[in-house]
Structures are given as C-alpha cells and as structure tokens.
N, C-alpha and C positions, 0 to 999 in steps of 0.2 A: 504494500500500500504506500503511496507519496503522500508526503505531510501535505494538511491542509493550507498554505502559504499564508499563514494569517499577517505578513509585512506586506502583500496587494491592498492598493485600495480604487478600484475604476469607477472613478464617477462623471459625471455630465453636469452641466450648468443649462438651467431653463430657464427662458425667463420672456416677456413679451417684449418688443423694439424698446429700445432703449431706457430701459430698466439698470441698464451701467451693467451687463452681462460681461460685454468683451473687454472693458476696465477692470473687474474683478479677475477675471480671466488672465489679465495682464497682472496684475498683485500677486496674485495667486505664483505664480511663476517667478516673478520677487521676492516672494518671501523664501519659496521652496529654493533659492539659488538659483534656477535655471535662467535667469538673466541679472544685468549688472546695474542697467542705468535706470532708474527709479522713475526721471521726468518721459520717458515715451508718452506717458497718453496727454500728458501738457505739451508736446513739443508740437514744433512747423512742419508745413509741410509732410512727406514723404515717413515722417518718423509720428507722426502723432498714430498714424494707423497700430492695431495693436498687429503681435507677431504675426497672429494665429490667421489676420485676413490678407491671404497672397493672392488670390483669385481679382483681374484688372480690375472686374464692377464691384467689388467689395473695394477698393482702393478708391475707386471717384467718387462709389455712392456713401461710403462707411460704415454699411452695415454685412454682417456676415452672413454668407448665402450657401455656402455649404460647410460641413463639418469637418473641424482640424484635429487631430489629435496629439497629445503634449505628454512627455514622461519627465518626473523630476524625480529627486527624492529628499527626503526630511527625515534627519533621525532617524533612521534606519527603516521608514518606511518609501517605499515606490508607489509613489501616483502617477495611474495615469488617468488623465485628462480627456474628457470630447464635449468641445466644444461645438453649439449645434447652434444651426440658424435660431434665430428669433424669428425670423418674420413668420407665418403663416403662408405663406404659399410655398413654402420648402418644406411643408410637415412631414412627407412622406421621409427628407432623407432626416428628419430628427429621430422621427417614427424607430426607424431601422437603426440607426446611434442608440437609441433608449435601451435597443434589446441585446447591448454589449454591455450596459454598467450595471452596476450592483447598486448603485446609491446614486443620489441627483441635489443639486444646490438648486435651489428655487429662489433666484434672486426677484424681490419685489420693490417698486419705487414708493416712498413712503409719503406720497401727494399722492398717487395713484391708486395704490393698493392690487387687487388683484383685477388684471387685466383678461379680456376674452382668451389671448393666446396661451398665459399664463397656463389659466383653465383648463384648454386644451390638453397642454403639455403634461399637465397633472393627470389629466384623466388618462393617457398613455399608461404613464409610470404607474395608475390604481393597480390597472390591468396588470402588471405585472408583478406588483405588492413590488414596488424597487420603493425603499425607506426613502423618506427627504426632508433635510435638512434646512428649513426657511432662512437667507437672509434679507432682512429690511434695508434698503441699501437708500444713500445721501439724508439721513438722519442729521446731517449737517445745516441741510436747506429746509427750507418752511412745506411743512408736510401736515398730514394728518395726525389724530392725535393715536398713541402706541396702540393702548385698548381696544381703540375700534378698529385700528389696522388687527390687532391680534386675530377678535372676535370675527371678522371676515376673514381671514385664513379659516378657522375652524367652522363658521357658519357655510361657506361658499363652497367651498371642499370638505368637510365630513370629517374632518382632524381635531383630535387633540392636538392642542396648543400646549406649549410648554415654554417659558421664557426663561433665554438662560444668561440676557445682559439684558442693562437698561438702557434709555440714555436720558441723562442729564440735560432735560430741554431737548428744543429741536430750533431749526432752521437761526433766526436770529439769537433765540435764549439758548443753544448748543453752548454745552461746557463740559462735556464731555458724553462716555460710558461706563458706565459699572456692570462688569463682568459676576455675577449672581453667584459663581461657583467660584471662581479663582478670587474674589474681591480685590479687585482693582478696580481705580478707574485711570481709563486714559483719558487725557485731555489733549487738546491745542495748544499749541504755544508758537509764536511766529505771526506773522501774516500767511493769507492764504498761499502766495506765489511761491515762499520757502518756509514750509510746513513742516513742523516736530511736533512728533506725541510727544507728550509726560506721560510716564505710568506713575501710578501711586499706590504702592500696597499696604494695604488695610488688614486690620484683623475681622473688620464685618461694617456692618451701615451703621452702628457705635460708636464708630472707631472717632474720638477726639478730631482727626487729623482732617478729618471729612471737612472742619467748618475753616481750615486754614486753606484750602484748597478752592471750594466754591465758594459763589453768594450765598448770602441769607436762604432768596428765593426758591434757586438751583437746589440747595440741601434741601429746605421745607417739601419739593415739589417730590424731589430723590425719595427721600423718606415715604412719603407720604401713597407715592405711585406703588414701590417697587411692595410696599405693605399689602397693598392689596393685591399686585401681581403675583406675591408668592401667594398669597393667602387665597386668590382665588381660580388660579389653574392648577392643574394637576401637575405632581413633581416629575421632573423627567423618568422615565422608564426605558431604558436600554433597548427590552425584550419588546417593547409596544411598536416601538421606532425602528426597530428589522422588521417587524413582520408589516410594518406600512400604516399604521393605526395613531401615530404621532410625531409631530414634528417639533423638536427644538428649534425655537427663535432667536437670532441672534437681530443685532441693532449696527447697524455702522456707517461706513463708508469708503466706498470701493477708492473713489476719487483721493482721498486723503488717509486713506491706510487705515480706516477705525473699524477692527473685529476681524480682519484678514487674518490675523496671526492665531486668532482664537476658532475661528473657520477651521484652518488648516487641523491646528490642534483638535477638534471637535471631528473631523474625518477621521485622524491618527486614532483616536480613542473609542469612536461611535461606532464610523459607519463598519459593513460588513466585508470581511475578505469576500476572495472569490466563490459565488454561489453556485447552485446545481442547477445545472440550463435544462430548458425541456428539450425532449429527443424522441427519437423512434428506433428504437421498440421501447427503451425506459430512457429517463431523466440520468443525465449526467453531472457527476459532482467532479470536484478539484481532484480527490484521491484519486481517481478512477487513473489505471494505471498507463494505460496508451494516451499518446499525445492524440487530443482532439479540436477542432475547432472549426468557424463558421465564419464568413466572408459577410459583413455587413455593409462594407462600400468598396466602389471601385471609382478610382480618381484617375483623369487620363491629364499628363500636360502640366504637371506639379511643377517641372522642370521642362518652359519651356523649350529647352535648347537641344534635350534628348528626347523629346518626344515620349515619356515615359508613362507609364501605366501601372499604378501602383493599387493591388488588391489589399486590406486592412481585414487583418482576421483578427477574431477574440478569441485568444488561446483559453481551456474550456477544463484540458486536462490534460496531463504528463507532463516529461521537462523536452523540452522544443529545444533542440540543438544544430545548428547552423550545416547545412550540407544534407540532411535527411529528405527521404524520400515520403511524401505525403501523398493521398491520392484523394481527388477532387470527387464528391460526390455526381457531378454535372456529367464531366469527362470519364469518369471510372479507370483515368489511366496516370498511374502514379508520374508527380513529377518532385524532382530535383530542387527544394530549397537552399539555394548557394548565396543566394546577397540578402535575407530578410534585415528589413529596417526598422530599428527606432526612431521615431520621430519628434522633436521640437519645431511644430509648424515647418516651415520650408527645410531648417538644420536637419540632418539625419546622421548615422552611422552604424555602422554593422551590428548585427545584434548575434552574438556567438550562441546564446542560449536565450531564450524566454520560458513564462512560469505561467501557469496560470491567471488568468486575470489582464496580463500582458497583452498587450494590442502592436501587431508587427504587421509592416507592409510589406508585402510578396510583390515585387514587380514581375509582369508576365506578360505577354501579346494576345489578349484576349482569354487565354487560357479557362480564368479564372471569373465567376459570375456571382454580382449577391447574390446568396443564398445557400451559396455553394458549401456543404459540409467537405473539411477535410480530416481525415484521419490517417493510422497507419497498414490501413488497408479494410478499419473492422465495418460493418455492412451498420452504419450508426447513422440519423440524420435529422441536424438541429432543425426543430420549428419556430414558428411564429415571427419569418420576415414575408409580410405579402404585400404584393403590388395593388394600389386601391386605382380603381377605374378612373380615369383622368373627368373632371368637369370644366376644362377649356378643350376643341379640338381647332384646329387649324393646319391649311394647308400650307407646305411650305414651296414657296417658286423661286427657283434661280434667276438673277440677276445676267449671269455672266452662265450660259448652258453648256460650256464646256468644262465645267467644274462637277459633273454630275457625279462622277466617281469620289472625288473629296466630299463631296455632301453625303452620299451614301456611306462613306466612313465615319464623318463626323455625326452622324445621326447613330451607326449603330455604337458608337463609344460613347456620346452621350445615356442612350439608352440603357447599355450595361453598365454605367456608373451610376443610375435612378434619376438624373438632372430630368430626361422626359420620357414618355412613352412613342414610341414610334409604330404604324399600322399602315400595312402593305394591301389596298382593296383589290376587290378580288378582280374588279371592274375596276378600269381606269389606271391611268399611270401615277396621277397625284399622290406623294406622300403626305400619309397626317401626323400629324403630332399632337399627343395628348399632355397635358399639366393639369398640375391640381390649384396652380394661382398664377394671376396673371404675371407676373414678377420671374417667375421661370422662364418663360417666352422672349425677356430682355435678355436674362443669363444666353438665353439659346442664342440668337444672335450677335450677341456680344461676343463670345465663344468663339463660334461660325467664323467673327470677321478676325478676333485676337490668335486661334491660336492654327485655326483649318485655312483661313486667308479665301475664304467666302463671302462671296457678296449675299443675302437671300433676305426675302422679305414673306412676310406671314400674310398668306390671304384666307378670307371668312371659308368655315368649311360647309357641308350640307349638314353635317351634325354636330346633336350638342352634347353626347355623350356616349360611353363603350359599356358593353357586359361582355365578357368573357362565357363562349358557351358552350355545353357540356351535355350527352346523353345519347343513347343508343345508337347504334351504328343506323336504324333502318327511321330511328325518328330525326335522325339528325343529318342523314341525306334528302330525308324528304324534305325539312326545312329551309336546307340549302337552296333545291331547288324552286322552292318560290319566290326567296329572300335573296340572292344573290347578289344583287345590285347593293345592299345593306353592309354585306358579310367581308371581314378583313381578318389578314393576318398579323400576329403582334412578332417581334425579333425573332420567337420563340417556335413559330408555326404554330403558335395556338389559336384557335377558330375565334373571332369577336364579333359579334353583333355590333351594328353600328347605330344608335339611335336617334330619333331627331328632338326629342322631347322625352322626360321623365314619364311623361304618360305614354308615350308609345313605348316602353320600357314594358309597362305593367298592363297594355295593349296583347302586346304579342306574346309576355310570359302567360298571360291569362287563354290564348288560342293554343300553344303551345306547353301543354302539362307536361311531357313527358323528357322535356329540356329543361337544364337547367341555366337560368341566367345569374352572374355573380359578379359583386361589386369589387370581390380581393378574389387576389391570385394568389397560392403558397409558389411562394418562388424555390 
C-alpha cells in the first residue's frame, strides 16, 4: 500500500469577475515563495497582469479566460494551485478544473457579497462535496457590514458559517484584523502606495495591549462584534468542513496582504490531502497502488514559439516517475512519458517524479483528450468530466479561403482543449461552432488570428442549440432519415441533433420515445 500523501494540498480559487481572484492568486504565490517582487498587481503596464494570465485577450482585456495551474511549497507542504476563469461563459473549463481539487477558496467582495457566478461555482463544488474555504476579500474599502455578508454565505448557499478572523472596521474605519484562533491583529501602517502590516500578539480580546493599538471606537466595535460572532455561529468543525457542510471565514485583503498568510496557513492545516476520485468499476483512492490519473484540460500554444500542446493530468494514485509508460484510456495504446511538466503559469520544469494530488502537463500531438483516463495499463476509468451542449451556435466563414486547412486544425485543437464545441453537418459544408457564453467566441477569434494566423469571422447559424443523440440501431436510422438536414457530427463522430429552439428540443424528443436526446456528454 503507498502512504496516503497527506503534504498535497490541490485546490482552486472561485470566485465571480472581479472579486480580487487573480490578486489573491498572485499573494498566494508570494507568500508560498514562488515569486519575488511583491508590487506586480500595483505595477504598469505589461507587469500589472498577474503570472497566471498568459493567454493575449486575458492580457488586453485582464481578466482570466482559461485555467492556469501553479505549484509552490510552504513548510513542507506542496500546493498546487488552478486557477479558473471567473467569468461565466468559461464554466464548462472551470467545471472540468473543479473535478481535479480536493478543496476550493471562495473569494467574495465584501460591497458585493455573493454574486450569481459565485453561486454557480459553488453549486459545482456541492456536487462534489469539495470542502470550501470563504474568503471576504478588500475588507479595507467600504463594504457591507461582516454579519450580513456572513449570514448570506450561509442563507444563499446552505453553509454553516464559521468565522475564524474579524476585522476591525471596514472601508474608511479599517484598522485592522483579528485572527479568532491565532489572536493577532494585523494592522496598516504606511500609506497605501508603501504598505506594512503590524502584527500584534495578544493573549485574547482582554489582552490590555488591544487599547494601545486601536481607537476607543475600533476596540468598543472589536469587542462588541466579534462577542457575538463567537457567541452566535457554530465553532469550527474540521470533520463538517471535509465533508462540505461548513465553511471557515476569513476577512482581508488580497490587495494589501491582510489574511493571505492565515489562508495559506488554514489550507496547510484544514483542507484535505489527496481524495478518492470516482471511477469505473470502483472509486479510486491515493493508496491505490498503480499510478493513475485523468486528463482535465488540454492547452495548445502555451509556448507560442513551439507550437506546443500541453495535456494537464491529476495524478489520482501511485508514484509517477518521469520516462514510464502510461496508456490513455481514449487510444488504449501505451505511451512514453519522457518530459512531464510542473508548472508556475508560463515557468515550467521537468518533473522527475509526481505524487498524488500532483497536476503535470504531458505534452503530446493530439494524443491525449479530456477525459482521457491514464493508467499502467489497469482496465480503470475516471468519471464525471462531461461536455454540456453548447447554447450559442454559429457558423464560422473564412476571410482568406485558402487557409481552410489551418482553420480545420485550429478548430479541432481548440475543441480538444474545451475553448469550443465544433459540429461537422451532415448536409452542407459550413462548420458550426458551439459555446456556452458569448465571450468564448472572442477567445475563438482572437486565437484564430494570434496564434493559427487566421482571418475568420462568425456568421448567425440556423440553430440555436445541440443534443447529442442516442438509441437503437433501427430507431435511430429511421430518425436519421427524416431528420437529416438537422443531424451533425461532433470531433468525436458522435450523432447531434441540431435544434432551432428549446421547444423543438422537447418537439421531437416527445415524437421520438425511443431516442435518447442529452444535454452532457461523458467525455
């Protein structure tokens, strides 16, 4: 049997558009060591971007449009990191990021509170009982007050709440946090442009030293708040907090470094090593003795200068050692891992061994597909990455028609990396392309022009959305031939319905019983 690695910790950051995700992101990576220079998210230009967004239109627009993944370590623990779009119309590749970590940071803006996508993101992570950790982030700026931000965590989402710092004021009357377990409070000292914490430790909210340090008002309020915060949520519970049933709150600020270091610490301590993934024929754990694992994204073009293609597996179980032969569930024909990579955003470097929990990029030519279970040959294969039916379609027409072969590359790499859906009809030569938000369809073009050297522009399709369709050989050639004009194929050769409306959806599954129409695909 292999130890269960309890020094892994993989977790994700959710959180809606700017909510200070990819700031914290950047902290985070700060504190852990893996970078040096503290002002990146203050600076100009070219350096304000944080690591983790390499991709052009995450560089002009500055938000993060697909998921990076990051490895540090701290005291003797290894994190790693995925960072996952915020926006809502990249759900699908957060979606498939969610079902590689074991635990998830829920960063929330503390004027906003919990936002729709937020919501979303949370409801993923239910589904899979992945524990999460809230933090309330720019507690520095004029926000809402703590309680009622608390009591929507717990009312909105179905959580025990559990606060494990406070802060001392907010927005204007900010003067610091007091950490509930560690008793400290950090505060401000400086102007905002060159900012220092003070910490101050305390024997408890008694402590003399408290009224040497804040206002009158700041103490009365300290006191006064954090009394009833202990006195009226539940105490933290470890065992409640793995199985997904509560979340620690923390209070701070990504911008200015307040509870980053008590985050980290609260992962090191809380969250859970590597967990036991669901599988076919049974659920796999960290012991399990064969190195295993599952392909959750594929990124083409990291490097645009090699053209490269980087597959990102969650290692699941055994010890992964550099040159072994693994065999792809997709392909069933073992290949050769000779360069896997660890990655900090763009930085990389050989990875001689990985552990469980571990996330290493496989570069390959296609090889390799989400979804794809690898193992060392055992007949095993991870569930629960599936592709959801696109609700934008459009057709895509070249500019320049002697590029049709580059376009047809760049469509099926796009495709096996999740950016879109592509469907080949069965009638007509037009390619479609399916997304789930409009905001992919820039990526796609942006892309097209950055890294394929495509001109292409998106025109309206006949339909407005796909099922994937399924059932008997003699009910699903007669359908064909009524329906053919409708009917397309996905990268995959799989049969799709093409629809013009939701109602013609639940139209023709109502004429046709004996098919099945579906909104997810098990990839």
């Amino acid at each position: 049997m292999t130890p269960s690695y309890p020094d892994r910790r993989t977790f994700a950051i959710i959180s809606h558009p700017d909510a200070g995700k990819t700031t914290l992101t950047e902290k985070l990576l700060l504190f852990g060591g893996a970078i040096h220079l503290a002002g990146e998210v203050k600076a100009r230009g070219a350096n304000r971007r944080a690591r983790s967004d390499w991709m052009k239109i995450e560089q002009q627009r500055g938000i993060s449009v697909t998921s990076s993944v990051m490895t540090f370590e701290r005291e003797g623990i290894t994190f790693n990191l995925l960072d996952t779009p915020g926006h809502e119309d990249f759900s699908e590749d957060t979606y498939r990021t969610l079902t590689a970590v074991d635990s998830a940071v829920m960063v929330i803006d503390a004027a906003k509170g919990i936002e729709p996508q937020t919501r979303k993101l949370f409801e993923v992570c239910r589904l899979r009982s992945v524990p999460i950790i809230t933090f309330i982030n720019k507690v520095d700026r004029e926000g809402r007050d703590p309680f009622e931000l608390m009591d929507e965590v717990a009312d909105m989402l179905a959580l025990d709440v559990t606060p494990m710092s406070w802060p001392a004021g907010m927005g204007g009357q900010f003067e610091g946090v007091y950490d509930l377990k560690a008793h400290t409070l950090m505060q401000p000292t400086g102007d905002s442009r060159a900012f220092e914490g003070k910490v101050t430790q305390l024997s408890g909210l008694d402590d003399p030293k408290l009224a040497d340090v804040l206002s009158a008002d700041a103490l009365k309020r300290l006191h006064d708040e954090t009394e009833l915060a202990v006195g009226g949520y539940d105490a933290f519970d470890p065992v409640a907090y793995r199985n997904g049933d509560q979340t620690p709150v923390y209070f701070g600020s990504a911008l200015k470094e307040f509870g980053v270091g008590e985050l980290i610490d609260a992962l090191a301590k809380y969250a859970p090593p590597p967990r036991t993934q669901p599988a076919e024929p049974l659920p796999i754990g960290p012991e399990h003795e064969g190195v295993t694992g599952f392909i959750f994204k594929v990124q083409a073009n990291m490097d645009p200068n090699h053209r490269d293609r980087i597959a990102f597996m969650r290692l699941c179980s055994g010890r992964f050692k550099r040159g072994m032969k693994l065999t792809p569930s997709g392909s069933g024909k073992p290949i050769a891992v000779h360069s896997p990579i660890l990655f900090f955003a763009q930085n990389r470097e050989l990875a001689d061994e990985a552990f469980p929990g571990d996330i290493i990029g496989i570069p390959n030519h296609g090889t390799l597909r989400v979804g794809d279970t690898l193992t060392e040959g055992e007949a095993i294969r991870f569930t629960g990455l599936p592709n959801f039916a696109p609700e934008i379609l459009r057709r895509v027409a070249l500019i320049d028609f002697t590029k049709t072969k580059q376009l047809r590359k760049a469509l099926d790499d796009m495709a096996e990396e999740g950016v879109t859906q592509v469907f080949y009809p069965e009638i007509g030569s037009n390619w479609i392309i399916g997304v789930v938000g409009q905001l992919q369809l820039e990526v796609l073009l942006s892309r097209l022009d950055a890294e394929y050297k495509v001109a292409a522009k998106l025109e309206p399709s006949p339909w407005d959305t796909a099922r994937w369709i399924s059932g008997d050989e003699a009910a699903m050639k007669a359908f064909a031939a009524i329906n053919q004009s409708s009917l397309a194929k996905d990268r995959d050769g799989n049969l799709v319905y093409m629809a013009k409306s939701a109602w013609d959806v639940g139209y023709v599954q109502e004429r046709n019983p004996d098919i099945t129409f579906s909104a997810t695909r098990e990839r």
